[in-house]
N, C-alpha and C positions, 0 to 999 in steps of 0.2 A: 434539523434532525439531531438527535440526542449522539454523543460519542459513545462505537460502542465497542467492547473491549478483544483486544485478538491474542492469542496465548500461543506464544514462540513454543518450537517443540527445540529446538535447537539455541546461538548463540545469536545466529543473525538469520532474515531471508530477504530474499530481491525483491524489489519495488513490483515486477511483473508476477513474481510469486506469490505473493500477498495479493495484489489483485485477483489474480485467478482464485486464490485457497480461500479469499474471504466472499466470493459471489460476485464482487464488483466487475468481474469480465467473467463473460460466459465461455472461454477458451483460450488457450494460452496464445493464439496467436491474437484474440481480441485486446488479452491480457499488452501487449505490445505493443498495439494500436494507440492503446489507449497511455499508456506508459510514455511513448514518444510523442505525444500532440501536444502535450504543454499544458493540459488539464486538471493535474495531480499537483497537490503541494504535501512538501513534505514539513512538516515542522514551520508550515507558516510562509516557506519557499516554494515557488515552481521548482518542479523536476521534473526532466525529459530522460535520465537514465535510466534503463528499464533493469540494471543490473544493479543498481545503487542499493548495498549494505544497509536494510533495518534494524534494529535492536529495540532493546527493549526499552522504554520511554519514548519512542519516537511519535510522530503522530502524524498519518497521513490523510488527508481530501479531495474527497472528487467530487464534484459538485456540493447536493447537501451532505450524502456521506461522510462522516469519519470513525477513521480507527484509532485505537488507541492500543501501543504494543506492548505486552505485560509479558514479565517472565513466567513460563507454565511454574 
């Protein structure tokens, strides 16, 4: 699946925020589930933090999923 691109309104958001804001969890407490199981890599790593600081160049996947974080 293609990377596709997510536009920060701010300077940072959480790993479960971005889950939720971009579709990939249908609610925020799925947004958490999914955040803490070990599913999610960030920039190439696992993360289990569902509070973990994004910015802008980061890039996260969930399965085939990715985002890629662009300043608005």
């Amino acid at each position: 699946m293609p990377t596709t691109d997510f536009a920060l309104r701010g300077e940072y958001i959480t790993l479960a925020a971005l889950l939720k804001a971009s579709g990939l969890a249908g609610s925020g407490g799925e947004a958490k589930l999914l955040a803490t199981g070990g599913t999610v890599l960030v920039n190439g790593q696992p993360e289990s933090r569902r509070g973990r600081k994004l910015r802008a160049g980061d890039e996260v996947a969930v399965g085939d999923a990715r985002l890629r974080l662009c300043a608005a």
